[in-house]
C-alpha positions in Angstrom: -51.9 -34.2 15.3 -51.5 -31.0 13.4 -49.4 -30.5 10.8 -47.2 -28.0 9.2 -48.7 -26.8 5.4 -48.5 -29.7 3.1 -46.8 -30.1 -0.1 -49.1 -27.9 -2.6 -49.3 -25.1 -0.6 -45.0 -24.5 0.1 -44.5 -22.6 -2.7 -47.5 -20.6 -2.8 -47.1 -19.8 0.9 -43.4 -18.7 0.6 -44.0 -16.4 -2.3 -46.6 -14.8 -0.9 -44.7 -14.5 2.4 -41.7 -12.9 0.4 -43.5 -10.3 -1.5 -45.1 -9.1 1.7 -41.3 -9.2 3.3 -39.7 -7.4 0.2 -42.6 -4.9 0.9 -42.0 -4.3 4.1 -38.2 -3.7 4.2 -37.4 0.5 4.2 -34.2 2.0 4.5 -32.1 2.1 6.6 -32.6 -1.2 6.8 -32.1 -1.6 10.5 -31.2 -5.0 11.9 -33.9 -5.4 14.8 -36.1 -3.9 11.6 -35.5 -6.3 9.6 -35.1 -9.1 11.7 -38.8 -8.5 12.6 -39.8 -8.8 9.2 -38.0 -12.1 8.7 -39.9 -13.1 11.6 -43.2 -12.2 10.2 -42.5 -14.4 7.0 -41.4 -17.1 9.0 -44.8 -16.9 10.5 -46.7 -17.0 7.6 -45.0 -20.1 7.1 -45.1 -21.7 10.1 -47.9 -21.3 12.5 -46.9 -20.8 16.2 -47.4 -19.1 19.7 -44.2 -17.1 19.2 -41.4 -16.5 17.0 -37.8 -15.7 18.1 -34.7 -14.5 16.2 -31.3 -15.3 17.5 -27.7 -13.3 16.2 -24.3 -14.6 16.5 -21.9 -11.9 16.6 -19.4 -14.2 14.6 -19.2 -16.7 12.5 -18.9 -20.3 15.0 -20.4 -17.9 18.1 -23.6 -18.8 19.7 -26.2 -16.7 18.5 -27.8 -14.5 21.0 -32.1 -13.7 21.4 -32.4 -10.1 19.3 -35.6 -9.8 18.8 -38.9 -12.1 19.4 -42.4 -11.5 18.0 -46.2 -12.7 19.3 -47.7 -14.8 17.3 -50.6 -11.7 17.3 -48.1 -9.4 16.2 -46.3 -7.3 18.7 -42.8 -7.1 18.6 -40.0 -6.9 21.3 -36.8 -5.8 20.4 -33.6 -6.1 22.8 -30.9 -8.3 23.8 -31.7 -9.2 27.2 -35.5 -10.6 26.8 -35.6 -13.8 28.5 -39.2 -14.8 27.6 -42.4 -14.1 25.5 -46.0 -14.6 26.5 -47.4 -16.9 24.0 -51.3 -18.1 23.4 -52.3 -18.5 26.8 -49.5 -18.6 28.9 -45.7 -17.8 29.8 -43.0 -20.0 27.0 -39.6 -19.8 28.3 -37.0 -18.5 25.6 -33.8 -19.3 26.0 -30.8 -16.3 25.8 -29.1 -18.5 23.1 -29.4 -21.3 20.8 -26.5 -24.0 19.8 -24.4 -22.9 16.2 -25.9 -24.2 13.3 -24.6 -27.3 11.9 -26.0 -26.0 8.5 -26.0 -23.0 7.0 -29.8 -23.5 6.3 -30.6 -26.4 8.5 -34.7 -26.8 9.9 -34.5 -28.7 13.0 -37.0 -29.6 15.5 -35.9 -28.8 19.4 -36.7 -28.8 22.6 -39.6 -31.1 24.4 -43.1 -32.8 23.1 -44.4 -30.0 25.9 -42.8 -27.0 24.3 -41.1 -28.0 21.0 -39.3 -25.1 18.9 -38.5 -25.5 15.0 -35.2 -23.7 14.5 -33.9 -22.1 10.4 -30.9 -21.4 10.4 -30.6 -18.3 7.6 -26.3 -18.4 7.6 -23.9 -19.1 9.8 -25.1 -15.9 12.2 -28.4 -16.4 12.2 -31.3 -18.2 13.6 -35.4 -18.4 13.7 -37.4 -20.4 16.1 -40.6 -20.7 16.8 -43.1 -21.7 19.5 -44.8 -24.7 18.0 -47.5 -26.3 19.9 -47.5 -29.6 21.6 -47.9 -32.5 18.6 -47.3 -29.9 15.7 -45.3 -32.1 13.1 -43.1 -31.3 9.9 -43.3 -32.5 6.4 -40.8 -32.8 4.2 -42.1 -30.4 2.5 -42.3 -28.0 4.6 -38.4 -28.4 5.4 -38.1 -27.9 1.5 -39.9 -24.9 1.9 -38.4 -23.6 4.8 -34.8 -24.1 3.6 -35.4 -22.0 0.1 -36.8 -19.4 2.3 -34.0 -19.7 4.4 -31.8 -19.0 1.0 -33.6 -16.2 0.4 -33.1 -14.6 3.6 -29.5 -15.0 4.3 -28.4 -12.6 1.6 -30.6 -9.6 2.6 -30.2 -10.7 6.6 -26.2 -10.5 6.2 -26.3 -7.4 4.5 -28.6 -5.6 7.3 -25.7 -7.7 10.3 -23.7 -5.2 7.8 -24.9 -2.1 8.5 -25.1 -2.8 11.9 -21.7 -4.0 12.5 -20.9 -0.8 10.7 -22.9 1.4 13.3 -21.0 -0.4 16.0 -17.8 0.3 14.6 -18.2 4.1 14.3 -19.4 4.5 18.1 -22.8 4.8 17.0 -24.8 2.1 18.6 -27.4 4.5 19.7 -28.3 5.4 16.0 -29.9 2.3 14.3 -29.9 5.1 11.5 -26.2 5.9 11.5 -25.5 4.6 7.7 -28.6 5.6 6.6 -29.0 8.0 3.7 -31.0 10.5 6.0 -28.7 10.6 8.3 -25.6 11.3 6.1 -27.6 14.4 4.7 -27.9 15.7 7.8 -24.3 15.7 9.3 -22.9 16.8 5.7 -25.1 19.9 6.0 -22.0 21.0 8.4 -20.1 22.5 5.5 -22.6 25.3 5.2 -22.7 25.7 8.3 -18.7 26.0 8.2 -19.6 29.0 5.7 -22.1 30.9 8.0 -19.3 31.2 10.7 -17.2 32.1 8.4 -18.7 35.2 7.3 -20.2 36.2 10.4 -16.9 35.7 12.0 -15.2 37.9 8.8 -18.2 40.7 9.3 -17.3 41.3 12.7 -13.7 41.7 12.0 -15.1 44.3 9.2 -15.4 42.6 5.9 -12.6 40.2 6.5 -11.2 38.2 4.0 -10.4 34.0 5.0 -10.6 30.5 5.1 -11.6 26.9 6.9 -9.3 24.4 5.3 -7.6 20.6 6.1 -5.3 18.8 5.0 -2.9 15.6 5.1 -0.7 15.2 8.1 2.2 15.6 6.7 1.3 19.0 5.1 2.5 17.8 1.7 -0.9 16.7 0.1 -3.7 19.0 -1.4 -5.2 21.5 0.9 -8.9 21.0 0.6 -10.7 24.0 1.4 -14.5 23.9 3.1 -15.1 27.5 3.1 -13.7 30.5 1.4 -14.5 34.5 1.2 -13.2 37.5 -0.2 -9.5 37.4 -1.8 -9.0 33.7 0.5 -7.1 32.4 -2.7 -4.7 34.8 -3.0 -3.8 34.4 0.9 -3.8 30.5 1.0 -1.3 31.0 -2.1 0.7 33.8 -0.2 0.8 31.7 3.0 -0.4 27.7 3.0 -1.8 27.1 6.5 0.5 23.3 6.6 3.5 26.0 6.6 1.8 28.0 9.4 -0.2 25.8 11.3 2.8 24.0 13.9 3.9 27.5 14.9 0.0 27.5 16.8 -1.1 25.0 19.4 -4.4 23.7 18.0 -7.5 24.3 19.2 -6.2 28.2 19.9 -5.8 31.1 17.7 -3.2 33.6 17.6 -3.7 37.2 16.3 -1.3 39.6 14.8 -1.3 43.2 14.4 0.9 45.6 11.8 3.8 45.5 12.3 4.0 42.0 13.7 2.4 40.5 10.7 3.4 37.6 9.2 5.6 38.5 5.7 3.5 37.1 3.0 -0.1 38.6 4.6 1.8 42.1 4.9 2.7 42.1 1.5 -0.8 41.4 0.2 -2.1 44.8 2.2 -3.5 43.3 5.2 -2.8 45.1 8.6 -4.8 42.2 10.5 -4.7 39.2 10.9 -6.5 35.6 12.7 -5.1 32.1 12.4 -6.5 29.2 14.6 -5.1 25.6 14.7 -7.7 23.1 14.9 -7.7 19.2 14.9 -4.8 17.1 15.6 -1.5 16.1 13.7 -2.9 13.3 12.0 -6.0 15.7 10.7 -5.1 18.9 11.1 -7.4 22.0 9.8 -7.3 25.9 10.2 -9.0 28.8 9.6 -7.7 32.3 8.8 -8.8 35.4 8.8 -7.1 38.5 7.5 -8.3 42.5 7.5 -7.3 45.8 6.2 -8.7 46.7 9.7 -6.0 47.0 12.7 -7.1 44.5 15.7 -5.6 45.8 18.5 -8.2 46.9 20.9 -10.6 44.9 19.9 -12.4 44.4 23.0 -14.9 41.6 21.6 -12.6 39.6 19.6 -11.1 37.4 22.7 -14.4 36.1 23.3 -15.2 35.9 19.6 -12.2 33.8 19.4 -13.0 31.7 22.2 -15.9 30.5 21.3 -15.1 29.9 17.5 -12.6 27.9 18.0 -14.2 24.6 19.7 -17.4 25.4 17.5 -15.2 24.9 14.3 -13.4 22.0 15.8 -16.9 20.4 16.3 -18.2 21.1 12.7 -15.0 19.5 11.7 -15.8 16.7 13.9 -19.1 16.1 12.7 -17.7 16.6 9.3 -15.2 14.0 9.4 -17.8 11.4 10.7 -20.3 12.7 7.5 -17.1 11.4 5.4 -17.0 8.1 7.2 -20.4 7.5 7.2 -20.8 8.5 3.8 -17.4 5.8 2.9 -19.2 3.3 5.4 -22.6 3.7 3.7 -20.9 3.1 0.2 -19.5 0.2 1.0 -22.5 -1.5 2.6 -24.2 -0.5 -1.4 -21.4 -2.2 -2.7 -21.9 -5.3 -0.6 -25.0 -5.2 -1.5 -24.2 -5.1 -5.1 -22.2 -8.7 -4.9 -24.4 -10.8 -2.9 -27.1 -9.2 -5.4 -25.1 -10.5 -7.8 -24.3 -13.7 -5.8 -27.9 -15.1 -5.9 -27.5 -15.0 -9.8 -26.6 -18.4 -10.5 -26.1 -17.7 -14.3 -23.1 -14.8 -13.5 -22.2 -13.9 -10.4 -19.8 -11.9 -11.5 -22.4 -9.3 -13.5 -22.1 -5.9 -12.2 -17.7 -6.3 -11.7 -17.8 -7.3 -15.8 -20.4 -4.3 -16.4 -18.2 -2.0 -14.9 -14.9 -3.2 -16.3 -16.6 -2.5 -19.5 -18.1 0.5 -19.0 -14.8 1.5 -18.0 -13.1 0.4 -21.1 -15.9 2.5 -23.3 -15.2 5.4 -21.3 -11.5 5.3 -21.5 -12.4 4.9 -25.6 -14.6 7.8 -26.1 -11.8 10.2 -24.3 -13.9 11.1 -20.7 -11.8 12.6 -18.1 -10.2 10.1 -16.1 -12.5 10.9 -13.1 -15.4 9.8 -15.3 -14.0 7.0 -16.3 -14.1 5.9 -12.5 -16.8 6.9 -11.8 -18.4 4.9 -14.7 -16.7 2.1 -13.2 -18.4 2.8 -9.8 -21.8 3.4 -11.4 -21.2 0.1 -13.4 -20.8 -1.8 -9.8 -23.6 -0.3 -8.1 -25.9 0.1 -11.3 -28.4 -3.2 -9.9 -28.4 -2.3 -6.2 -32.1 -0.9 -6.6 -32.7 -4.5 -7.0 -32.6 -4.8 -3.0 -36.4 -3.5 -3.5 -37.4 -7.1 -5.8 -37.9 -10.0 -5.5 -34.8 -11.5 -6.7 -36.6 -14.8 -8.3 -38.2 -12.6 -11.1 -35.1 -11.8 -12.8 -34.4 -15.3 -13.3 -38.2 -16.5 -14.3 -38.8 -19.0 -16.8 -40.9 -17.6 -19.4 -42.9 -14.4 -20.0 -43.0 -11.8 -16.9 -46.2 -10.3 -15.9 -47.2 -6.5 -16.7 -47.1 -6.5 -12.8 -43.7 -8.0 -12.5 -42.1 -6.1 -15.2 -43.4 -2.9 -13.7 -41.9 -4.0 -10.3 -38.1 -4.7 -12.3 -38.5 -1.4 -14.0 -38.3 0.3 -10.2 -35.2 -0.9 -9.7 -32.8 2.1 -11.5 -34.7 4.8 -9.6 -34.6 2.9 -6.1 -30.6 2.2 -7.0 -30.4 6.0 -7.8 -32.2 7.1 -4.5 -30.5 4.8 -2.7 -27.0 7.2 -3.5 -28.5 10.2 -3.0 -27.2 13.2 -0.9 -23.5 11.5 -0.5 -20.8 13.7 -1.1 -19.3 14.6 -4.2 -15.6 12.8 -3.0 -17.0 9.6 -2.1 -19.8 9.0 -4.8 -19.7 11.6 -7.6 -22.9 13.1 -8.7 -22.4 11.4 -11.8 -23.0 7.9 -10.5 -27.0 8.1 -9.4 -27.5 10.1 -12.7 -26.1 6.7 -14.7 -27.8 4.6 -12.9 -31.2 6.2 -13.2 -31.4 6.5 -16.6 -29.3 3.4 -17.8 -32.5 1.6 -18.9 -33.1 4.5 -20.7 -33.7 3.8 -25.0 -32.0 6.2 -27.6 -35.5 6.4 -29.7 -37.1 7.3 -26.2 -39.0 4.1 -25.0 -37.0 3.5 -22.0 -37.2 4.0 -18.5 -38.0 5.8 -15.5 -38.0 8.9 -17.7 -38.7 8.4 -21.1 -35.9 10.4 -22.2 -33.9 10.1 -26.0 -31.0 10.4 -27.5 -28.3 13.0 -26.0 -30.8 14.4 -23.1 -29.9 10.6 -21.7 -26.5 11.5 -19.8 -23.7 10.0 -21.7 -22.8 7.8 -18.6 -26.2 6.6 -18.5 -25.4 5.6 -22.0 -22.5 3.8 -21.9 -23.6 1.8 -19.0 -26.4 0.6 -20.7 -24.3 -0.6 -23.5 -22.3 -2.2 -21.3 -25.2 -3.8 -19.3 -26.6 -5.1 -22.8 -23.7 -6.5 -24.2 -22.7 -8.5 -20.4 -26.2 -9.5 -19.8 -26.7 -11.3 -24.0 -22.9 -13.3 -23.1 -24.8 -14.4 -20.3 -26.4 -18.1 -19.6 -30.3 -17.3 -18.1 -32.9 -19.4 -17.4 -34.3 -19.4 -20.9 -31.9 -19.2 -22.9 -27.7 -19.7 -23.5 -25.1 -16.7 -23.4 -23.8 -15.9 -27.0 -20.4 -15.9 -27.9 -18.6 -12.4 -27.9 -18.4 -11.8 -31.7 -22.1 -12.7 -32.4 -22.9 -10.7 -29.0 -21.2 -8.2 -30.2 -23.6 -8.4 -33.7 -27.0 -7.9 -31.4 -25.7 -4.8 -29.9 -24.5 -3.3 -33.3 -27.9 -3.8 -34.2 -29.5 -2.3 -31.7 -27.4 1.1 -32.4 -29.9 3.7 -33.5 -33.0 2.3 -32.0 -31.7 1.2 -28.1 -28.3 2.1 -28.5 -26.5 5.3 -28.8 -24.4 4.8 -32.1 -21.7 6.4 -31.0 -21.1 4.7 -27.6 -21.7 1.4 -29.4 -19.0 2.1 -31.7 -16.8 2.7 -28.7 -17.9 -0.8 -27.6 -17.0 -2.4 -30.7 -13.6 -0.6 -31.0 -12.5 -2.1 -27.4 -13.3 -5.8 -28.4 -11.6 -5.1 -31.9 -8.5 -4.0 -29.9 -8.5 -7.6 -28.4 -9.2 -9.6 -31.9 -13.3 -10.0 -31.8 -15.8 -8.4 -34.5 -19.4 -8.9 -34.8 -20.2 -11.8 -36.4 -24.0 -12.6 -38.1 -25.9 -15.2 -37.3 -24.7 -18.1 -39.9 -21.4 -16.4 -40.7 
């Protein structure tokens, strides 16, 4: 009969099968994507005629065929694919498999004829494959199969993430939807936002205005997406909240001298454009005012008719850039803490990083929107680590020049990883901190190389932060230290790793709360 690999090759097999799956997964990390690539490690595993992956869409629902791959490779991705041609003929897949009793249960199924081996990777998730008739399975192999299983479910629940996300925003057409590429794109609608602007305010003859939103109720902020000319002075003279219910949205109104509104009269103006747009529970206008009388101005009706509904769609497109962006952010974040989850030394890593980092900030006087950004930063500042494999943090022993160069990629992928999301959701701050916090103050650090104050100040205290968390920590090869004689190593390394400065910060906070360095034998 043949057999599944035996008990010296499992562990060989599986990390060679996971460094070719790590390798393989590219944002946007969509499911049917990554499902595939799950498949194609469960087949280097696991020899077969075909290899099935099954999604529940809730925890205790039956999981439903996704995706199914050949054994030679070919994928077919869709819900509704019923079977797979397999070695030299037809095997039947069914639409759906039971619940796993397990979370990481390997069971064999269905008849000597056609048997399947099932894994389950979570409660939502299931692989089969296509074994051949008298095909058997060692107990190592199930040893195997499970840790592999382990290693899946964090990165398989993360992508179910994403793509419960893309459901939820309408967008189950766009496997891309919380991708970083796609949030570029639709947050390029503020410049766009500008180019009608001034296009609109040249045809009016050098007009001056504005596109702005605000709260429903009119009593928040008004944020403003584009401006020209004197717009300040007119949004001061007359806020659109206080003007906006007097127009129906999605129309504009247009006043001549001497029918002018009081405030734009006063400023000089003998013009004037105002459009409601969006809705009461996000409304937006834009104004337009002119030196210029309007009356008789034969093109502006159809000027106006067609800039309305093409603002209200930028401002569409612009509000779903701002969820996407908030959606996208969050997925990171989940990412973060099951990153953190498969630590089994501290799970609890990148919340205690940032709490510190936090703490340091709030010492060394930043504004109090860097200090939370800091604490963002100090959350997200391992998500790059999505790109390793996650057993080489917690090797025994020394790492390879190979591995170590593979860890050091983990602040720029983090870093790119945030890149192009707006200023409101993650501030530009953030990717610059967690780039460069493996930076070194005497310059031997990394990605960049960089030294002393060209390393951004974030960058700086996060990496403080990081040092002192990560030596208070149990690892594989060693015990955490106590505070005060963590606290020691880190004054130490001020000068050399360390910016002085920001470690005196650090030391300051844990003074506040009654611990001081304390030396070795002290």
């Amino acid at each position: 009969m043949a057999g599944l690999f035996g008990t010296r090759e499992g562990g060989s097999a599986l990390e060679a099968a996971w460094d070719r799956f790590t390798a393989s997964l590219k944002a946007p990390y969509a499911l049917p994507d990554v499902l595939l690539s799950a498949l194609d490690l469960f087949g280097a595993l696991v020899p077969a005629e075909g290899y099935y992956a099954y999604v529940a869409p809730e925890p205790g629902a039956r999981p439903y065929l996704r995706v199914t791959r050949t054994a030679t490779g070919n994928p077919t991705v869709g819900p509704n694919y019923a079977g797979l041609v397999t070695g030299s003929t037809p095997r039947a897949a069914p639409l759906d498999v039971d619940v796993p009793g397990e979370p990481h249960a390997v069971r064999l199924e269905g008849t000597p004829a056609e048997p399947f081996l099932s894994l389950a990777c979570g409660p939502l998730v299931v692989l089969r494959a296509a074994l051949r008739p008298g095909q058997r399975l060692f107990p190592s192999a199930r040893e195997t199969l499970s840790a592999a299983s382990r290693r899946l479910r964090p990165l398989l629940e993360v992508a179910l993430h994403l793509d419960a996300v893309a459901g939820d925003l309408d967008q189950s057409r766009m496997q891309t939807a919380t991708s970083r590429y796609a949030i570029e794109l639709l947050l390029r609608v503020d410049r766009l936002a500008e180019l009608v602007g001034q296009a609109t305010a040249q045809v009016l003859g050098d007009a001056t205005g504005y596109l702005a939103s605000w709260e429903g109720d009119g009593r928040g902020p008004v944020r403003v997406l584009w401006q020209g000319g004197a717009a300040e002075e007119l949004l001061s003279a007359l806020p659109p909240p206080a003007l906006w219910p007097r127009v129906q949205p999605g129309t504009a109104m247009v006043w001549s001298a001497p029918r002018l509104p009081g405030p734009v009269a006063r400023l000089g103006y003998t013009g004037f454009v105002f459009a409601g747009l969006g809705d009461s529970t996000r409304p937006a206008a834009f104004a337009l005012a002119t030196e210029r009388t309007l009356e008789g101005r034969s093109e502006l009706a159809p000027l106006l008719s067609a800039l309305v509904p093409s603002l209200e769609r930028i401002l569409r497109n612009r509000a779903l850039g701002a969820q996407l962006s908030a959606a996208y952010l969050q997925s990171l974040l989940l990412v973060a803490d099951l990153l953190d989850a498969a630590d089994p030394y501290n799970p609890q890593h990148s919340r205690e990083v940032a709490a510190l980092a936090k703490a340091t900030a709030r010492r060394m006087g930043l504004a109090p929107q860097e200090v939370e950004a800091l604490e963002l930063a100090g959350r997200l500042h391992d998500v790059g680590m999505i790109a390793v494999n996650l057993t080489l943090p917690q090797k025994r022993g020394q790492l390879t020049d190979a591995e170590r160069e593979v860890i050091r990629q983990h602040p720029a992928v983090g870093a790119d990883l945030l890149r192009g999301l707006p200023e409101e959701i993650v501030p530009a701050v953030v990717p610059v901190a967690i780039r460069h916090h493996h930076e070194r103050w005497d310059g031997w650090g990394y990605p960049d190389r960089l030294a002393q104050t060209a390393i951004p100040m974030a960058a700086r205290i996060l990496a403080a932060a990081e040092i002192l968390v990560a030596r208070m920590s149990h690892r594989s090869y060693r015990r955490g230290l106590p505070p005060d004689r963590a606290l020691y190593e880190l004054r130490q390394a001020a000068g050399t790793q360390l910016d002085p400065a920001v470690v005196q910060a650090v030391l300051d906070v844990y003074a506040d709360q009654g611990v001081s360095p304390r030396a070795p034998g002290d």
